[in-house]
N, C-alpha and C positions, 0 to 999 in steps of 0.2 A: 507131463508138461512138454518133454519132446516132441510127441506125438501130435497134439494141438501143434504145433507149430510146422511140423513137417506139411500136416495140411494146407495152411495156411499158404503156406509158401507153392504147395502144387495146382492151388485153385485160382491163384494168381496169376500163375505160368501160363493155364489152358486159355483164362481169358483174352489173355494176350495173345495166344496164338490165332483164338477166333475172329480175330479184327478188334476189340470191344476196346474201347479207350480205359484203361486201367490203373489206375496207380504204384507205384513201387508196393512188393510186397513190405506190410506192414511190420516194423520191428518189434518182435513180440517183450512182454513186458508183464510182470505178476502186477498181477491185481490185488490194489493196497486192504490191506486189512478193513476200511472203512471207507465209503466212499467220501471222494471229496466232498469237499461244498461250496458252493460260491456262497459270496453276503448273502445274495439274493435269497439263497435255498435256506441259506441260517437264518433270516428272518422270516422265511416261511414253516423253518421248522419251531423257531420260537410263536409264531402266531397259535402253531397247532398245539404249542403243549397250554398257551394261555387257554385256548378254546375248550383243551379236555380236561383242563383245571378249575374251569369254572363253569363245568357241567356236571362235576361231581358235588354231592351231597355237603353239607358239616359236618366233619369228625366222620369222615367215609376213610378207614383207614387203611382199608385193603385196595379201594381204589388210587390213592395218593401213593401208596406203594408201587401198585402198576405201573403209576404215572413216572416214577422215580426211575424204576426198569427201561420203562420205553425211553425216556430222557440217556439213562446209563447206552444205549444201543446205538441213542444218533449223536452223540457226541456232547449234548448240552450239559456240561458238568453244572455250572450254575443253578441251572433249573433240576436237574438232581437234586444238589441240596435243598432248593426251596422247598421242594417237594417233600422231603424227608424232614424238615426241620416242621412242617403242616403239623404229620407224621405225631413230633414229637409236643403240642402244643393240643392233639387231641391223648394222645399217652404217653406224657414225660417217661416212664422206665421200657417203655417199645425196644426190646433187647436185638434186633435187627435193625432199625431203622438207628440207634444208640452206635452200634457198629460199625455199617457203613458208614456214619459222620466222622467213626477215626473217637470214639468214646472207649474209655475202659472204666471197670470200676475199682475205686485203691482200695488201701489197708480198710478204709473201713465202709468201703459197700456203695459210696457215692460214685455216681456218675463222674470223670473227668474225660479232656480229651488226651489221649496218648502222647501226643507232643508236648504238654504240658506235665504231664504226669513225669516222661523223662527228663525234662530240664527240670523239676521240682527234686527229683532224685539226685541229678548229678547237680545240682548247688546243695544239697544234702551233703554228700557225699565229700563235693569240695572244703565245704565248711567243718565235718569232721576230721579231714584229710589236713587241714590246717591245723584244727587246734592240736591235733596231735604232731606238729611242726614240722609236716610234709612237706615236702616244692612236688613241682610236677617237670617233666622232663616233656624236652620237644617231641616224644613220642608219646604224651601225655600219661604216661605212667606215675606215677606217685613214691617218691623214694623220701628217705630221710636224703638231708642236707648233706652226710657224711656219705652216703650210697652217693648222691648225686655229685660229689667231687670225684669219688673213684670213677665214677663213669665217665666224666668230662675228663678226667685223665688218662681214658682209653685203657683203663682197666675192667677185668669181666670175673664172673662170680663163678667159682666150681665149687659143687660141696661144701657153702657156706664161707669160702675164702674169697678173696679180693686177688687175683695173680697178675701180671702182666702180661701181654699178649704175648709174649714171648716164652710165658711159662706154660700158658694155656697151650700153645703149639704144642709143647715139647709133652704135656700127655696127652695129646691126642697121638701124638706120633709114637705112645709106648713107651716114655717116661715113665717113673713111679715118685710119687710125692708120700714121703716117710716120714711123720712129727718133723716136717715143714722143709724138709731137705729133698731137691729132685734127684730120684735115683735113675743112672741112664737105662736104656732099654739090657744092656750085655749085663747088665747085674740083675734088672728085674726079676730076673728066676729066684734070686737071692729071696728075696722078697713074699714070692709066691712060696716058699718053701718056709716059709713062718721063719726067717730067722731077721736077726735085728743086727744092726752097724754098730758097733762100739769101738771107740779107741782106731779105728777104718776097718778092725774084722768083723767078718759076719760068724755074728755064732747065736749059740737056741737059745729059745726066751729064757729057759732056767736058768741059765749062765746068765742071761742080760739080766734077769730081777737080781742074781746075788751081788752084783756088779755095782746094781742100780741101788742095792741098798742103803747104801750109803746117801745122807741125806747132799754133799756137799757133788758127788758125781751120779746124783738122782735123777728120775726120768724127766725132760722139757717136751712137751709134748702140746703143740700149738692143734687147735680144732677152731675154726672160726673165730670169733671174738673172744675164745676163752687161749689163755695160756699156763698149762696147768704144771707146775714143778711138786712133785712127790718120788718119795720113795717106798709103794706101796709095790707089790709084785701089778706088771704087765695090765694082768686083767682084771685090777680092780681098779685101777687107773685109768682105763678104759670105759667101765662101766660109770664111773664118777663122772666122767666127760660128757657120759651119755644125759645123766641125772643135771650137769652144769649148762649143758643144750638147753633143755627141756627149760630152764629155771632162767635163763636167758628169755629165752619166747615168752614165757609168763609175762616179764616184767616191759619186754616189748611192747607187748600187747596191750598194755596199759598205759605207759609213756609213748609210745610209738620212737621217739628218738634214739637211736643207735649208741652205743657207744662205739670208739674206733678200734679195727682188729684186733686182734691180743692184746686189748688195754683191758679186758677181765680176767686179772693175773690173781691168781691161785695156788697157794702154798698148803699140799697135804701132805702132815709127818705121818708115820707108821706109828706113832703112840701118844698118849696121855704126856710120858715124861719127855721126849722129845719135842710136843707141844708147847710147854711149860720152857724148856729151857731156852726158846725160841721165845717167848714172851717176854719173858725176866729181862734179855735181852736189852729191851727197849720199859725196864719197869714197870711191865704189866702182869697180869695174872686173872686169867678169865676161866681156867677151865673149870672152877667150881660152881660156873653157871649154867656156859653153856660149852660146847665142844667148838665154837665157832668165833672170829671175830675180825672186822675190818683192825688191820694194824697200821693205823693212820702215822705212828710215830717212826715206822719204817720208811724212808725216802718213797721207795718203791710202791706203797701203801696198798699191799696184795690181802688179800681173804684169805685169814689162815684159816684150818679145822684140821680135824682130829681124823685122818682119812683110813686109818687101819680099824677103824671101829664097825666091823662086819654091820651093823643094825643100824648104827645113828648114822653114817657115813655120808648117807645119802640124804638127809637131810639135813646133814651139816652143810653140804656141799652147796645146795640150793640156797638156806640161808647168807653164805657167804658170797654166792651171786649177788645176791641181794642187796646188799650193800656196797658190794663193789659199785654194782653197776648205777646207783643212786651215785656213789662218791666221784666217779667221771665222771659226770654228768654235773655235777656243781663245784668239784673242785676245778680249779687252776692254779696249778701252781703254789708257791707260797701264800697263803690268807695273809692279809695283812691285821694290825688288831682293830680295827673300824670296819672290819667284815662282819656281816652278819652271821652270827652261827646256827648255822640248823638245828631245829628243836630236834631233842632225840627221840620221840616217838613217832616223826613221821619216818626216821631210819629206818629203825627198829621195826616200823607198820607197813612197811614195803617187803621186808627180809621176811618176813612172819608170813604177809600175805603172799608171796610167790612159793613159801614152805607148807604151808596149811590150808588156807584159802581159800587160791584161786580155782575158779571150777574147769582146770583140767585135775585139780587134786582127787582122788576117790574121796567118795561120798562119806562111805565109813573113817576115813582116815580125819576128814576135815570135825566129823563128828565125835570123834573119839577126842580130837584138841580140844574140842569147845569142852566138852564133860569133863575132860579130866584136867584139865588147867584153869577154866573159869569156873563151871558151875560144884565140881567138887572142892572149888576155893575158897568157895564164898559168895561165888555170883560176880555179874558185874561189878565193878568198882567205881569209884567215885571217876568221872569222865573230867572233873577239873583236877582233880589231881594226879590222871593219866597224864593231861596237857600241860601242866602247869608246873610240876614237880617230877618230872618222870625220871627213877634214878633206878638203876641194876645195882643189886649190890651180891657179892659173896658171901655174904652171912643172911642171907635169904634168900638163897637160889628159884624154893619153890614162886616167891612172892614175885619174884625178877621176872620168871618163865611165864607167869601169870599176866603181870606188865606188859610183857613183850606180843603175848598173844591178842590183848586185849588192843594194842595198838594195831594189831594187823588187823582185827575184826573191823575197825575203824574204817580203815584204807579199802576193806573190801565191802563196806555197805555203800561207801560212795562211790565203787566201782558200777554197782548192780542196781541200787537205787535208781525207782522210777520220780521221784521228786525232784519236778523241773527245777525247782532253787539249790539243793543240795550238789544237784549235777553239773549246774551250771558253776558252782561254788567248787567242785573238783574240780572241773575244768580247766578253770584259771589256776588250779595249783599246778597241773599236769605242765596248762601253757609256760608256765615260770620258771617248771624245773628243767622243759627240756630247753626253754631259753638260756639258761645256766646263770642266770639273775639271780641270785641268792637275796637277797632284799626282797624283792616280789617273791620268792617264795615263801619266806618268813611272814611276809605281810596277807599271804593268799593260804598259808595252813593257818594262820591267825583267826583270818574270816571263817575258813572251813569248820574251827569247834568255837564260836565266841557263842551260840545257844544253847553251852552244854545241858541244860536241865531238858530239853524236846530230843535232844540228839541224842541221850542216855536211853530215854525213851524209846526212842528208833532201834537204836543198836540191839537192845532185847527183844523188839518183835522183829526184826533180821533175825538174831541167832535163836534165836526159840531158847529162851532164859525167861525167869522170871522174877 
């Protein structure tokens, strides 16, 4: 382009020298991508596409294409489309001419146009993101209610915690955060070096679990929205954390509403008998059921289990998520006695379904509950007197375990269920419970089994029973 112009400017010079009347050399200038147009040319250009539009044949489709080209070149978007829309009126599926219009085809194979197609998706998307009692954040993100107040409170998320911006600083700056306490940088070695704070000394995990044994100066060990008090050694406390994560997200997944930080409080003893004298406590006695149980008569109303039981441990742990995490979510506070009380197998069919269930569960494992607690039980049971009368008792564990599972298959066919009415009919429970309406909840698990004798039905060809 220099070069053009270097000329330009020398041929101009010589002119001038020869006498010739000249004008200023001209100020050079790239040439636009298209040439302009005046009206006049734009209607001379629209006469010619009418002209070569209507010297083509009927249903000439490779000509109208042409035509569509030439229009794409001189600028006539209009008459592009006319053109191609011909096009589409001699072969509605024309997978080019479909295209160009700005067409794609959905889930099931029709033609739509692409701008349609995405607002159809995100008012989907909106409307899921609601029922599952989402807000949207001015950067249009989709948070629960309880996310969207830590954020409008100018708090930020590490590692599934809520910190303050002033805590956030301090690990990036080489802080260490220890079961919920920031260790500064001059100790952090401490840290890397496996050892644990007790009493303000640092000393090795063996010392800290024989420390820790003690259920009354036992491990507090906050991870996200779990806060988990036991006295099992170090690393099985750890991996139970792991197990109480996992069994968190399950139930998220399906209510979408959060509960708030460490408000899924978790009490694991190291045995059977320590379990038990912690129940008695408060005049209960569950372990001849199950290893597991919300202890609603404890102020505190944590998820106890049985956490030294190398094999159940884990899924005690998850079931006691499970209920915790239903019980925030509709408790407040003191009930009064004009509260509705939650049926117990929609409890019970939450705890179950994030233990057995849900399909991040393995396949084998979910299969092995159905067989060995429904179908080596007896099969299905009566589904009104799942709803109706649903009681655990101690002097029939196996019958209880049976109950409990059967509630959870429930919960998980109107998870998966493609039956517009049933899903719609969960829906509105999910809506109520993350609303913490206890009334419309009561009133919306009502609807969900009022057709027990079709829904018994269902529930067998979901679990393949017969």
């Amino acid at each position: 382009m220099r070069r053009g112009r270097t000329l330009r400017i020398a041929s101009a010079v010589l002119l001038a020298a020869a006498g010739t009347v000249a004008a200023a050399a001209p100020r050079f200038q790239e040439p636009a991508s298209k040439p302009a147009t005046s009206p006049a040319s734009t209607e001379a250009l629209k006469a010619e596409f009418r002209r070569r539009r209507d010297a083509l044949q009927k249903g000439d489709v490779e000509g109208l294409l042409d035509l569509a080209k030439w229009c794409a070149g001189v600028g006539l978007k209009a008459e592009e489309k006319t053109a191609l829309k011909q096009v589409l009126v001699a072969d509605t599926n024309h997978e080019a001419a479909r295209r160009l219009l700005g067409y794609v085809r959905n889930d099931a194979g029709k033609w739509v146009l692409e701008e349609e197609l995405r607002k159809q998706k995100e008012k989907e998307e909106e409307q899921e993101n609601l029922r599952r009692g989402l807000v949207k954040t001015k950067t249009g993100e989709w948070v629960t209610k309880e996310e969207k107040g830590f954020l409008d409170a100018g708090k930020v998320r590490r590692d599934g915690e809520w910190l303050s911006k002033e805590d956030a600083e301090k690990l990036e700056k080489g802080w260490k955060r220890v079961d919920g306490e920031l260790i500064p940088p001059e100790e952090a070695p401490q840290v890397e070096k496996g050892l644990f704070k007790v009493d303000g000394k640092w000393i090795p995990k063996q010392e800290a679990n024989r420390l820790r044994a003690d259920w009354e100066n036992g491990w507090r060990i906050p991870r996200g929205p779990v806060l988990l008090r036991t006295n099992v050694d170090r690393d099985s406390a750890d991996g139970l954390l792991t197990w109480a994560g996992a069994a968190y997200d399950r139930l998220k997944s399906v209510l979408g509403t959060e509960a708030k930080p460490q408000s899924i409080l978790l009490f694991g003893f190291k045995d059977l008998a320590e379990y038990n004298r912690y129940a008695q406590q408060f005049g209960e006695h569950h372990s001849s059921v199950y290893g597991c149980y919300l202890a609603a008569t404890d102020e505190e109303r944590p998820g106890a289990f049985i956490a030294g039981d190398k094999r159940w441990a884990p899924f005690y742990v998850v079931h006691a998520v499970g209920h915790v995490y239903l019980d925030r979510l509709l408790h407040r506070g003191e009930e009064k006695e004009q509260d509705e009380e939650i049926p117990l197998w929609l409890e019970e069919g939450f705890a179950n379904y994030g233990e057995w269930l849900h399909k991040d569960v393995p396949k084998d494992s979910r299969a092995w509950a159905i067989s060995e607690r429904i179908a080596k039980r007896g099969g299905l049971g009566s589904l009104k007197q799942l709803t109706k009368s649903f009681e655990i008792s101690r002097d029939d564990p196996d019958g209880s375990l049976k109950l409990m599972l059967e509630a959870g298959l429930l919960v998980a066919y109107h998870v998966e269920t493609k039956d517009e009415r049933d899903r719609k009919l969960f829906a509105d429970l999910v809506r109520a419970i993350g609303g913490g309406n206890r009334k419309e909840v009561v009133k919306a698990a009502g609807a969900l089994v009022q057709d027990t004798a079709a829904l018994e039905r269902k529930l067998k060809d979901y679990a393949g029973l017969k």
